[in-house]
Structure formats: structure tokens, C-alpha cells
N, C-alpha and C positions, 0 to 999 in steps of 0.2 A: 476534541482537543480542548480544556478545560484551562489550557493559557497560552498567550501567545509568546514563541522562542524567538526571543533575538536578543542580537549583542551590541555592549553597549560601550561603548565608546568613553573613559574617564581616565587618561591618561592625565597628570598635572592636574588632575579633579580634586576637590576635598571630600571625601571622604571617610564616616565615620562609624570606629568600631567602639560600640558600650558591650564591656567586659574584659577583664583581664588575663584570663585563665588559659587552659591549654585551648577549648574550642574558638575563641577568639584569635588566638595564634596562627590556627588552621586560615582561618578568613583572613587576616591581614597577610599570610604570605600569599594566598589566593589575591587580593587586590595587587601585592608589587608585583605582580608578574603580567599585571595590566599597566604597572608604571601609574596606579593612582599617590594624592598625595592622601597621605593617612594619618590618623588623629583616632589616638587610642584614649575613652576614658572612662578610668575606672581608680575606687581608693586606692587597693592594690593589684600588682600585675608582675605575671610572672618574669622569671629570670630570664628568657629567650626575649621576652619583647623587652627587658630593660638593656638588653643588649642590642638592639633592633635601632632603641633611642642613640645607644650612645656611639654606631655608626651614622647616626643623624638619617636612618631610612624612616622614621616612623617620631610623628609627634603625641609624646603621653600628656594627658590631663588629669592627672590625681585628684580625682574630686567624685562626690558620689554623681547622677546624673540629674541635670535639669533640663527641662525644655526647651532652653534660649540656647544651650551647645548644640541643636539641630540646627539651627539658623546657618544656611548658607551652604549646606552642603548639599550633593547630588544625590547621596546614596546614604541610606545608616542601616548597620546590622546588630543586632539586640545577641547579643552573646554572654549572659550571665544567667547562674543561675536560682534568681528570683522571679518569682514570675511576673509579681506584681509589677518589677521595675521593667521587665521585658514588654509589658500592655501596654504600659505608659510610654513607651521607646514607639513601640507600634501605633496607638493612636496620634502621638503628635506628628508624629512621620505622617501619616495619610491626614492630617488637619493640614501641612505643609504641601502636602502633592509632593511627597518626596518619598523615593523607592524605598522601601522598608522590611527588610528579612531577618525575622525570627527564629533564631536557631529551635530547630525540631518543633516547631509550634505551627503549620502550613495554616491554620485560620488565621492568624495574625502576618502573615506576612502580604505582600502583595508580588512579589519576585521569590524563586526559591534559587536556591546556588545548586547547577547540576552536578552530574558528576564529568569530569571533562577528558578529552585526550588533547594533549597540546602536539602540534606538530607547525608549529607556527613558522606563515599565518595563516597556515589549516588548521582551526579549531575543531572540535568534536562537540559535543554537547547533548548529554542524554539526561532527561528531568521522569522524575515520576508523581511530577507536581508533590511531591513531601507525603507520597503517599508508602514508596515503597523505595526508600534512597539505598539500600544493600542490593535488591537486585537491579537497580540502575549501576550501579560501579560493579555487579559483577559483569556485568553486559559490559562497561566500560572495556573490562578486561580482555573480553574476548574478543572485541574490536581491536584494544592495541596489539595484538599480535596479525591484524589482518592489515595496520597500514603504519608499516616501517617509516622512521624519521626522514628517511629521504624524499617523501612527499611533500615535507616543510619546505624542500630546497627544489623542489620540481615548482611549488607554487610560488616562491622566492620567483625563479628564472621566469616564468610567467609573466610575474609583475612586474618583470624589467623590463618584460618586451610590447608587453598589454597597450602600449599608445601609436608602436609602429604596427601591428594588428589592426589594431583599430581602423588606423588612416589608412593600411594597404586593400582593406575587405570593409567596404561601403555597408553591407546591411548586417543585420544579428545573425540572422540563416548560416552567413557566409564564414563569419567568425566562428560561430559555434561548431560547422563541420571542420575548420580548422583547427583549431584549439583538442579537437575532438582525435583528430587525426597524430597529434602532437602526443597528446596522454596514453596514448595507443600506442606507440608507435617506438620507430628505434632512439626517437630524443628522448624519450623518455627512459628508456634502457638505457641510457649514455649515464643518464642521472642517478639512476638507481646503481650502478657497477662504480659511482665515484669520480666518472669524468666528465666532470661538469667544464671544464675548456671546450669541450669537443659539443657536448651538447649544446652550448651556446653560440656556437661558430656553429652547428649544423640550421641550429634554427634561425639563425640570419640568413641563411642559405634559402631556407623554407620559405621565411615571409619574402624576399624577393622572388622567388618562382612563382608565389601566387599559388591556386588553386589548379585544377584541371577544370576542364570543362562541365560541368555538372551534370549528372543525370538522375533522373527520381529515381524512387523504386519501392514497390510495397513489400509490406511484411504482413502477412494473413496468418494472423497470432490467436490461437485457443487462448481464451479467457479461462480457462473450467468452469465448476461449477460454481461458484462463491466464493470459498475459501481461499485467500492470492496466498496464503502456503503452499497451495496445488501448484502455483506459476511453476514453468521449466523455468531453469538458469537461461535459457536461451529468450525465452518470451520478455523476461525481467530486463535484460540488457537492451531490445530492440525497443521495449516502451520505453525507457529511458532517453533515446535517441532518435526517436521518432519528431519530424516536423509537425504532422498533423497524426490526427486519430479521429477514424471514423468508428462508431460506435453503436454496438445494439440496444437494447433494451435489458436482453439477459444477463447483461456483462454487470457483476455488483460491482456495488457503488465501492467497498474496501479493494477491488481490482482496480479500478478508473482511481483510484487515490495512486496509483504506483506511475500514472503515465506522466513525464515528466512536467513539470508544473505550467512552463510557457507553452508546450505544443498545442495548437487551436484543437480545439475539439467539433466537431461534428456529428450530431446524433441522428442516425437514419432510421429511429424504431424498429421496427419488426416485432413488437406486440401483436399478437392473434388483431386481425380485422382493423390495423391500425400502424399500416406501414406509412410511416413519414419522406418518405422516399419508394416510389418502386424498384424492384429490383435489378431492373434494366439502366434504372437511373443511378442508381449506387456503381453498377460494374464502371459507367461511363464517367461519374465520380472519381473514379479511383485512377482511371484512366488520364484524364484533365490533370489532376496534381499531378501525379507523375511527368508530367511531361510539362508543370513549370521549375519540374527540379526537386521539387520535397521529396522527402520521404514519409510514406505515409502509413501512417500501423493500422490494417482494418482487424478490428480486436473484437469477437466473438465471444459468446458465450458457448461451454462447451467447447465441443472439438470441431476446424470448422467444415467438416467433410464426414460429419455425423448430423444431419437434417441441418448443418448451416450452410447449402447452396454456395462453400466454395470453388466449390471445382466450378460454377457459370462463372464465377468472378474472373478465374485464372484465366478461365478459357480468352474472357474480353480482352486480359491483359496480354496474352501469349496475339490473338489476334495484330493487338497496337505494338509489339515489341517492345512492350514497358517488363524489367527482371523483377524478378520478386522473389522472397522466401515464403513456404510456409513452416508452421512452426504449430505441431500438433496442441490441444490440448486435454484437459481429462472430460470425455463426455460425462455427461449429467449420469447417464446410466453407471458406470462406473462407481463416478464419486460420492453420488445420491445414496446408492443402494452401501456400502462401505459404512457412509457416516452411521444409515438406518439400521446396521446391523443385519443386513440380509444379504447373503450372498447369491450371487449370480448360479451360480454352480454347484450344485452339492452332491456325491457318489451316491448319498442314499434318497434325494429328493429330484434332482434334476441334471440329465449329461449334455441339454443344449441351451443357448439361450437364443432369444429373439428381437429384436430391436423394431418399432414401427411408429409410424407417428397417428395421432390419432384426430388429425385435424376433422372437424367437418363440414361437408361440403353440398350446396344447392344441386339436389336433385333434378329439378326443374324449378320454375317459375310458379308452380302451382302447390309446390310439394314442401314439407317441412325439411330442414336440413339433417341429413343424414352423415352416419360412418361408414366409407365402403373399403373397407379392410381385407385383407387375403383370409378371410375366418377359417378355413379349411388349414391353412400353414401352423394358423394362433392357438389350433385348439387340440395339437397333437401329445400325447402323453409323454411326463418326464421332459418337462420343459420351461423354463421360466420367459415368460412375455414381458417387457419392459414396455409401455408407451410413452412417446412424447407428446405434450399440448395436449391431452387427452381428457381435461377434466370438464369444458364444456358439455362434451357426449361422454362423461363417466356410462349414466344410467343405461344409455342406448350399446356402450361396449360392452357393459357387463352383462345383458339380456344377449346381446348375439354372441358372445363366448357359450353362455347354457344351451343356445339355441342348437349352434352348432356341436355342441357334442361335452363339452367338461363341464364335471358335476356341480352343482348351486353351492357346493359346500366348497369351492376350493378356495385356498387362503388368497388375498390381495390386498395390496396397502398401497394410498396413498401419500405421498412425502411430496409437504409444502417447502421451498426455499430451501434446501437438503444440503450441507456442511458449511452451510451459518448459524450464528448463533438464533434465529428466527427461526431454525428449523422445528417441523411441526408435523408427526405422524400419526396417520388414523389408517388402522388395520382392523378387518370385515374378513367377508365373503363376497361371493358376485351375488349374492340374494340382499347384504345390506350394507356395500360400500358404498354407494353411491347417497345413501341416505345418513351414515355418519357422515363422510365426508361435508353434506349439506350444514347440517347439525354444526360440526367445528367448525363452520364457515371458513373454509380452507381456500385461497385465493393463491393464482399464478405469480412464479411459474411452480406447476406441480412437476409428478412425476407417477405413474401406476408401475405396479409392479406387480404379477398374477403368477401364482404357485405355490407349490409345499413349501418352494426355500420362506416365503413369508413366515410359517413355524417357527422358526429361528430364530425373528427378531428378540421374543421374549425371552430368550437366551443370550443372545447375543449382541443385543443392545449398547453399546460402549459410549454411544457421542450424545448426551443430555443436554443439550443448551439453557442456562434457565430463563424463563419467560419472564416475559415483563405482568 
């Protein structure tokens, strides 16, 4: 995030626009619709703002610009087109500590003007830091058709009632599942159809009954594998409304941006040989919240009934009687092999695939750590083998695959951090994947993938991230 959004408050502010012309126009109707006070100055200026003057909305100053007409004010925007007078608008503004916006000039400003939806005083507000302001207003576009004006008047009724709320529901928890309940719900429907009598007399109705008795409840939500495109609509709505989140390691960091901003966060690892929590103590975790009433999202990487040991979790939670959704997500197998250009499946390469994990595990006490894998299942013809965690024992999987029976030469690729931009693939054989992979110094979480379908990638390649 290369600035930070927020709104600012200059209602009865002074306020001033250098420039007369039509772009200055734009900006001074943008300021009255915040109710600033406004001081236009430029030699000349068009015919909209000398009409602006003489309904007394807007004060002009006919004069070219000096540094002393900054004085005093909160806000100045440089809207002419000279440059030189525009720098000079922009350096004294920031010699003042005074907010400073450069029309089309993003290095000289210190604020840029987004593009906005007003549904007031539900604001909108989408910025592309003055990088790319056509497709920020076409995005604008596409949002105003997803939240009708009548949201202005849902958040209106809100703010009327937002002090008995308050007083009725002692803690934030307690408000926000009401409130939540409210936006959902049929007062909100009353609002949206036009009858806002009814809707306000229901919700008097509502803050006196209070709440119901609360109960927790978890949502064991697929993260996929990176990309929060991948999210379900269903996943995106439960992090949003979630009290807490308990979190893996796998889960990226652009997924964990979507989980709502206040719910506490909780991070239990599950990094290979570096669980932050065991996983008796996570189940029993999940357990405990629930049952002070939160709701709590335990959010996975992946899908979490594809090597994320939710079904032990459920199981805890079915034992205590605590309800729960789960809410699948796209395994890394899937999504990985997709971005990498290599299908699972192909008529003329392979009609089954396999999924396995490839952890490895102490032999004995005396013994070096081994992989003990079904090899006999892994190494059947016309088949594609997908591992997970596999890239510690790369070397030692790819020798017992040849041991057991598939030739030195078959294709395998390994895919680092696979549909993120970070993604990073190195495709071999089992005679020398284990030894690029070293080479790119390729770090978790990976992904292998063993078969003819690996042919393909060179063909079918689509998702290029560029590297730093």
C-alpha cells in the first residue's frame, strides 16, 4: 500500500483551488459536496465558476499565484496548466505541511483525489495512487451498479440509532453481531423496498429485544493456494465476520489481508518440524472460543480435508457440541499444477492421478530420516503422482520411484509458492530434479509433480509471474 486512505473532514474549511479552467471546476464541485469553504485563484476563470461566484458558493481571486495565498488554508490543489506554477503550488504546500494535490502530476502531490461513489455517508473510494486513474473510475463503475443509493439511507437509519446500540450492547462483539444481523436481515429489506417507517419502527423493536443468547461456532475455511481470487464467495463472507482466526503458515499473506481487520488473529504454524501449537491443542483451541461465544474461522491453506487434518478438528468439535461450517478450498494440487501449466489429466499422457504427502519420518533413533511411501501404488503406468511437503526428501523420492519400477527419464517438476506472483518452476527428471531444484534454491512451500503430463508445461505454460 504505497499511501494511506482516509477521509478527511473540511466542511466550513478554507480551502484552495490555483486554476481556473475546466479541470479546477471538476475539483471545486468535488470540494462542495464536502461542504468546504472555497477560494478559487487564478487571472482568469471560466464561466461555470464565475457563476459559482455569483451564487456566493465559491470565492474567486483574480490574481496570478503567490505563496502568501497558501497561508491558512487546510487543503490546496494546483490545477493549471503551467507546470512551473504547479511546483511552486506543490513545494510551498509541503514547506507549510499543508495537503497538496497536483492535478495529473502523482510525484508532486502528497494526497491524490480518488475516484469516488457517493452514497452518503457511505462513501466509496478507489485510488490508484495517480498511477492508473481510468481504470480506478472504471472499477468505480462497476461497483455503482453493485450498491444502490439506498445504502445511503440504510447507513442514515444506522446513525440514528447507533447511540441506543451502543448503550443496549455493552461490548464491540456484541454490536457488531447485531448490526450485522440488521444489514442481513429483513430491516434492511424494509429499506431497500422504500419503507423506511416500518424499517425504523422494526428496529426499535430489535434494540429493545436484545440479542439471543449467543453461541460460538467455527467456520473451517480452505484458504487455497495463494491466489485470494481462488476464495469461494462463501469463504470471503465468513472471513469477513469472523471474531477470531486461527491461522496456518500455508495460508498467504494477500489471503490473511481479506480476514476482517479487527478479528484477533491467532497463528498455530504448521511449518514442516515447527508446529506452534500441537494439534491436539489447536482442536481444543477451537473448542475454548467457541464456547466463549466467538465465532471463529480456522483458515487453511489449501483444502482443509486434503492433508489439513480437518476432519481431527471436526471430530473435537462434534465431540464438545460446538456447530460449525466447513467451506472447502482449492488444494494446492489443483491450483498449483493450473497456474504451472500442467494438467493433472491428459487422454494421451495419463487417465489417473495420485495425491500423497511426502513428509519424512525417523526410522529409528539410530537411523537417518527416511520416506515411507506406498511406492508400489506411485509407480504404476499412465499416471500423474502429485506430492505434498515433499521437497526435503526430493532426492530420496526420486531414487525410490526408479527403484521401484518408472524409468530415470520420466518428466517431474517442482513448483515453488504456485499462483502467486513468487511463483517459481524447475522441471527435470527423477535422475536430476532433485539437483536443479537445489541449484534454484527453491524453498517451501513446494509442490512435485511426476509424469508425461509435465511435457506440457513447455506448451502450456500461461501464468509467468515476473520476478523480482
Amino acid at each position: 500500500m504505497e499511501s494511506l486512505p482516509i477521509f478527511m473532514r473540511i466542511a466550513h474549511s478554507r480551502c484552495l483551488v490555483i486554476g481556473g479552467g475546466d479541470v479546477a471546476l471538476r475539483k471545486v464541485t468535488m470540494l462542495m459536496k464536502a461542504e468546504a469553504s472555497i477560494e478559487v485563484v487564478a487571472p482568469e476563470v471560466c464561466s461555470e465558476l464565475l457563476a459559482l461566484e455569483a451564487e456566493q458558493q465559491i470565492k474567486i481571486t483574480r490574481a496570478e499565484f503567490s505563496p502568501a495565498q497558501i497561508d491558512g488554508a487546510v487543503l490546496v490543489i494546483a490545477a493549471t496548466d503551467d507546470e512551473a506554477v504547479n511546483t511552486q503550488v506543490s513545494v510551498e504546500a509541503k514547506v507549510r505541511n499543508i495537503p497538496v494535490n497536483v492535478v495529473d502530476s502523482p510525484a508532486l502531490c502528497t494526497f491524490t483525489m480518488p475516484a469516488i461513489i457517493d452514497r452518503s455517508p457511505l462513501v466509496i473510494a478507489i485510488s490508484s495512487n495517480g498511477s492508473a486513474p481510468v481504470l480506478a473510475r472504471l472499477i468505480r463503475a462497476k461497483i455503482e451498479t453493485m450498491v444502490p443509493a439506498t445504502y445511503g439511507r440504510l447507513a442514515s437509519l444506522a446513525r440514528e440509532f447507533r447511540d441506543d446500540v451502543k448503550a443496549k450492547f455493552t461490548t464491540t462483539q456484541n454490536r457488531r453481531i447485531f448490526w450485522e444481523k440488521v444489514f442481513q436481515g429483513p430491516i434492511a429489506e424494509l429499506m431497500f423496498s422504500g419503507q423506511e417507517h416500518a424499517a425504523k419502527s422494526a428496529l426499535k423493536d430489535e434494540i429493545a429485544s436484545g440479542l439471543d443468547q449467543q453461541h460460538g461456532e467455527v467456520y473451517l475455511v480452505g484458504g487455497g493456494p495463494g491466489d485470494p481470487d481462488l476464495l469461494t464467495f462463501r469463504a470471503l463472507r465468513l472471513m469477513q465476520q469472523c471474531d477470531v482466526c486461527v491461522y496456518d503458515k500455508l495460508v498467504s499473506k494477500e489471503v490473511m489481508e481479506l480476514v476482517r481487520r479487527d478479528a484477533e488473529l491467532i497463528y498455530v504454524g504448521k511449518a514442516r518440524d515447527q508446529h506452534t501449537l500441537p494439534q491436539e491443542e489447536i482442536n481444543h483451541l477451537l473448542v475454548k472460543l467457541a464456547k466463549e461465544g466467538k465465532r471463529v474461522l480456522r483458515l487453511k491453506g489449501g483444502d482443509p480435508f486434503i492433508f489439513g487434518r480437518g476432519g481431527e478438528e471436526i471430530e473435537t468439535l462434534m465431540e464438545n457440541g460446538v456447530p460449525f461450517q466447513v467451506v472447502p478450498g482449492i488444494t494446492a494440487a489443483n491450483g498449483v499444477s493450473s497456474y504451472a501449466g500442467i494438467p493433472l489429466t491428459h487422454r494421451d499422457y495419463a487417465q489417473s492421478c495420485i495425491f500423497t504427502t511426502g513428509h519424512l519420518k525417523p526410522k529409528n533413533s539410530t537411523q537417518q530420516n527416511i520416506v515411507e511411501l506406498d511406492w508400489v501404488a506411485l509407480t504404476r503406468p499412465n499416471q500423474t503422482v502429485v506430492i505434498y511437503m515433499g521437497l526435503v526428501g526430493l532426492d530420496q523420492i526420486c531414487a525410490k520411484l526408479i527403484e521401484h519400477g518408472l524409468p530415470a527419464t520420466t518428466p517431474a517438476a517442482v513448483v515453488q509458492q504456485g499462483t502467486t506472483l513468487k511463483q517459481r518452476v524447475v522441471v527435470g527428471d527423477l535422475t536430476n530434479l532433485a539437483e536443479k531444484t537445489g541449484l534454484a534454491n527453491l524453498k517451501p512451500p513446494c509442490l512435485i509433480i511426476v509424469g508425461s503430463v509435465v511435457k506440457l508445461r513447455e506448451k502450456l505454460a500461461w501464468f509467468e509471474p515476473m520476478q523480482d
